[in-house]
C-alpha positions as CSV (number, residue, x, y, z in Angstrom):
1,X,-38.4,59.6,66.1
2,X,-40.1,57.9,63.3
3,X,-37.8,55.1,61.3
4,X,-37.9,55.1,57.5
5,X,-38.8,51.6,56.2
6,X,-36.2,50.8,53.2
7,X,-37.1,48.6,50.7
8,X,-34.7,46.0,51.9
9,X,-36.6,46.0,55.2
10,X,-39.6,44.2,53.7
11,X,-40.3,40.9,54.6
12,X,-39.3,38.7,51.4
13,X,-42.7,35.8,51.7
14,X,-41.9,32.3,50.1
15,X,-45.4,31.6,49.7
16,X,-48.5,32.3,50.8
17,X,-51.2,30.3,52.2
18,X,-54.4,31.2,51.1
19,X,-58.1,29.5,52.1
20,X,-61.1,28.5,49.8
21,X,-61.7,32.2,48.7
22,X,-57.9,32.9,47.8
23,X,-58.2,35.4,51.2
24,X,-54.2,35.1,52.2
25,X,-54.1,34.1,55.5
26,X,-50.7,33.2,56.1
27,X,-47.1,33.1,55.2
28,X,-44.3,31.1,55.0
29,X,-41.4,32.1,54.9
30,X,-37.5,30.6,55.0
31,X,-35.5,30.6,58.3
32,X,-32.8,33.2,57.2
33,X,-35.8,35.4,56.7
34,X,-37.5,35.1,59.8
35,X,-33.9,35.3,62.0
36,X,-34.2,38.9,59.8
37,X,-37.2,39.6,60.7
38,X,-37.0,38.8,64.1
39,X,-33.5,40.9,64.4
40,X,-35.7,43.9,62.8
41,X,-38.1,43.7,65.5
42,X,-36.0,43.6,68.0
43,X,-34.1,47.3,66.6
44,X,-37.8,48.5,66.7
45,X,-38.3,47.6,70.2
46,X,-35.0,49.2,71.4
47,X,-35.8,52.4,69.3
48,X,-39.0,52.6,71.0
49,X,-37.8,52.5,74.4
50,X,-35.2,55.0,73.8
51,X,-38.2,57.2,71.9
52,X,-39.7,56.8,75.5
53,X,-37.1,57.5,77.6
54,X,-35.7,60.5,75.8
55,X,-37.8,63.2,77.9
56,X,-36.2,61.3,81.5
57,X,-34.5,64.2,83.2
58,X,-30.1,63.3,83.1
59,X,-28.8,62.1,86.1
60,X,-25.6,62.7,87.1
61,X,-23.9,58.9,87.2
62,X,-21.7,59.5,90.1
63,X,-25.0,60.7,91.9
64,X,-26.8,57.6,90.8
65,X,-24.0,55.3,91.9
66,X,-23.9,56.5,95.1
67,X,-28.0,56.5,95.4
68,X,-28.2,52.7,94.1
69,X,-25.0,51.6,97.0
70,X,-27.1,53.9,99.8
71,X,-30.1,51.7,98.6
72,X,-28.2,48.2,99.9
């Protein structure tokens, strides 16, 4: 389940940082853009651990229920 990337999905930079070669080597960037950014990442992380967990055999919830209370 691979995810598109949109063009609104890339990370808008303020500035760069670059050192004495003009190698970038960092980024700045403003808050609302980073609170993006970090809400992005966090949509990738869920997809990923649905992507993982979509080949779990179904349980039956009813079945688990009672499992989990047997377990305490």
């Amino acid at each position: 389940m691979a995810a598109k990337l949109k063009q609104k999905d890339i990370v808008k930079v303020k500035q760069y940082v670059t050192d004495r070669e003009g190698h970038k080597v960092a980024a700045i960037l403003d808050m609302h853009e980073l609170n993006r950014v970090e809400k992005l990442l966090e949509d990738l992380s869920d997809l990923k651990a649905i992507e993982d967990r979509i080949a779990e055999p179904e349980e039956d919830y009813e079945a688990y229920s009672r499992k989990r209370k047997s377990r305490l």
